[in-house]
N, C-alpha and C positions, 0 to 999 in steps of 0.2 A: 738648263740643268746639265746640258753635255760637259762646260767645263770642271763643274764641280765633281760628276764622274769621274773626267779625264786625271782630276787631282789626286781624290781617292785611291784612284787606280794605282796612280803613281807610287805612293806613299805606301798601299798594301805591298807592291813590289815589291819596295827594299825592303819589306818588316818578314816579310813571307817566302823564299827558296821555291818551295813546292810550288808556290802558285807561279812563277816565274818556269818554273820546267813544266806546267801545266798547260801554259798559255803557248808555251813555243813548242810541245808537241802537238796542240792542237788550238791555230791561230784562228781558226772561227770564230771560237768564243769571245773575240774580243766584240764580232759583230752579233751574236745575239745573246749574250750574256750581260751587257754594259749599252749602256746610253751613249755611245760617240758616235762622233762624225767621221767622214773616213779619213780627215787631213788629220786627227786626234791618234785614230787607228794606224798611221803609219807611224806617228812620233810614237806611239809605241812600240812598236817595233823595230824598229830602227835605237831602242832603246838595250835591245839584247844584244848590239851587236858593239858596242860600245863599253871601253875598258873602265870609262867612271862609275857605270854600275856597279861593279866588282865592288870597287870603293867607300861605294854609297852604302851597300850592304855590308863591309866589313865596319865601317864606320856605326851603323846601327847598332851592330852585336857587341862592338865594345863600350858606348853607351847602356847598354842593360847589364853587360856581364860586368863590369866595374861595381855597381853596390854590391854584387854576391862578394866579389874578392874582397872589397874594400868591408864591409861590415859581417860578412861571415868567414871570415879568414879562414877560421879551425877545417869549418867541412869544406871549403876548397882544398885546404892541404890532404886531409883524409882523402876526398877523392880523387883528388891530382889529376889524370889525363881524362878522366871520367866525369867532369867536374862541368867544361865542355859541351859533351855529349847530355846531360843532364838540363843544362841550362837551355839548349838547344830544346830539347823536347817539352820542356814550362813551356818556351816561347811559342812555339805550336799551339799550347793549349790558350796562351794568352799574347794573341797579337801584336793588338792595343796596348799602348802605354802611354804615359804620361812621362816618365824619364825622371823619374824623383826617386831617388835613393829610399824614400822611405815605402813606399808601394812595393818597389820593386822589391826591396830584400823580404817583407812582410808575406811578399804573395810568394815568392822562392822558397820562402821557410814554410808554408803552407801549404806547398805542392809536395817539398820534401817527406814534412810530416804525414801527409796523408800516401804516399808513396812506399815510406818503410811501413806504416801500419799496414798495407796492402800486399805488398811485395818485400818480405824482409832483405837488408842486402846480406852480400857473405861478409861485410866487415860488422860483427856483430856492434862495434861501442857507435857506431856513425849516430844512431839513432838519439845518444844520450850526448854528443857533440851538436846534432842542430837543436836539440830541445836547449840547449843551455846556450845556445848565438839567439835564439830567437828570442830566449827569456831574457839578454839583456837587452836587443835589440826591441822591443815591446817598454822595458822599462826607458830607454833612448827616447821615444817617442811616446811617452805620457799614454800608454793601454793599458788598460784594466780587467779588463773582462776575459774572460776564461776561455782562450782556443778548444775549439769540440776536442772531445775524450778529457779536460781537464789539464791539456800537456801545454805549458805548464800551469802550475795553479798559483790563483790569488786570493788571496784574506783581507779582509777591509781591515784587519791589524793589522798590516804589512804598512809601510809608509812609502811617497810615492817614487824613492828611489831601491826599493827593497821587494825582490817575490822568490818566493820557496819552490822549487822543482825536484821531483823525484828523479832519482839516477841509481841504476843497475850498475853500472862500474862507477871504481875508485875515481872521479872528477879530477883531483889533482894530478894525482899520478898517469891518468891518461892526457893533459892538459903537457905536461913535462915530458910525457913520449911523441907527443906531435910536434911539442916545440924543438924540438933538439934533434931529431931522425928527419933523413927525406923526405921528399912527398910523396904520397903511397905508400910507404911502410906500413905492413899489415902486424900488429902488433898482439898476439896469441899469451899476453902474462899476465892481463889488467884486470888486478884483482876485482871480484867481484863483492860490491859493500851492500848494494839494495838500501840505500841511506837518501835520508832528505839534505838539500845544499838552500840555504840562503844564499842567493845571488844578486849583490848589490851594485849600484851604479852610478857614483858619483864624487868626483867624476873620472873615477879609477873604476876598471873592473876588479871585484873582491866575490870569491866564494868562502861559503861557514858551512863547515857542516854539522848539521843538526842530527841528536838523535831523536828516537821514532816517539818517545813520549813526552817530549817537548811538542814535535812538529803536529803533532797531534791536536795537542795544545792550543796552539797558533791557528791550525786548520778550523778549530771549531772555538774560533775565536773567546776561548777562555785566558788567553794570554798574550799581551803586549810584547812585540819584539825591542820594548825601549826598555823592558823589564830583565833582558838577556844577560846574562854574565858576559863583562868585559870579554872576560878569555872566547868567549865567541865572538862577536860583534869586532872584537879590534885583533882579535888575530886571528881574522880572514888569508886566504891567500891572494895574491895580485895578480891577474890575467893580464900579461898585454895584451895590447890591440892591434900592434904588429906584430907577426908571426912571420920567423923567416923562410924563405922559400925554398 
């Protein structure tokens, strides 16, 4: 079993910082902490002193941090240098990965969510920018089911490139101030609507906004969203999915 330790160990290393300035303020722990040998216990050590580790651990962080960039564009830009610092601290709470874009942004957008519902940030719209990457990221990957608190929500009317989310600011218009401003720009003029968005995904991103006795409607499924007036359904607006930086 010492090698299969010695491996783990290895692999915790590059995933974990802390435990690496852990081990090297106090190197005992490698002998009663861990199953190795002592020829195991110097290649470990002898690991901290070596410039590929740097490597090996930057190379991990941009393997995890690329699905956030890549498929949550919006609140990367919203949080710009903070964004980082954020991902950093997911990763503390979730080690382990598997390295699939689709884990990784789902459980990011999950940590997020339950994050602002905890701890609100001071950029008040953040919170209605990951509900709406996550709600199309869920429709991306064939999810159904209703993330705790209902954010966002699904209707077995809804069809499976199609789910409704509620949103306290204007969607488009804060959608056109992330795209077109730097990153970080704190934007204090976003009207506030309290409106439902149908957010569609196929294979363009397109939001509708619904009003509240329609979505009503939809929610308690007494109505088909194939039932919609054109003027919603086709004149959505189109999200890229690149956002410039």
């Amino acid at each position: 079993m010492s090698l299969v330790a010695f491996q783990e160990l290895f692999a915790s290393l590059i995933a974990d910082p802390a435990l690496c300035k852990k081990i090297i303020a106090n190197p005992s722990l490698l002998e009663t902490d861990y199953d190795l040998t002592e020829r195991e216990i110097k290649r470990i050590n002898s690991f901290f002193k070596q410039k590929g580790m740097g490597v090996n651990c930057m190379l991990y962080q941009i393997n995890r941090y690329t699905p956030v960039f890549d498929l949550m564009p919006y609140t990367a830009k919203v949080l710009h240098k903070n964004c980082k610092v954020y991902a950093r601290q997911f990763w503390d709470g979730y080690i382990k990965t598997n390295f699939q874009f689709r884990d990784e942004v789902l459980l990011f957008g999950a940590y997020m969510q339950n994050r602002l519902k905890n701890e609100p940030e001071t950029v008040p719209y953040l919170q209605d920018i990951v509900n709406f990457e996550i709600t199309y990221n869920r429709i991306r990957y064939s999810l159904y089911d209703n993330p705790a608190d209902g954010i966002p929500f699904y209707s077995t009317q809804l069809n499976s490139y199609t789910r409704m989310v509620f949103m306290k600011y204007d969607l488009r218009y804060l959608i056109d101030q992330v795209i077109t401003n730097a990153p970080g720009t704190v934007f204090d003029d976003i009207p506030v609507v309290n409106s439902w968005y149908l957010i569609r995904f196929n294979p363009t991103i397109t939001m509708h906004a619904v009003d509240l006795e329609t979505a009503e409607a939809i929610l308690a499924e007494k109505l088909d969203i194939s039932t919609l007036p054109a003027s919603i359904l086709d004149g959505g607006f189109v999200v890229k999915t690149k956002v410039p930086a």
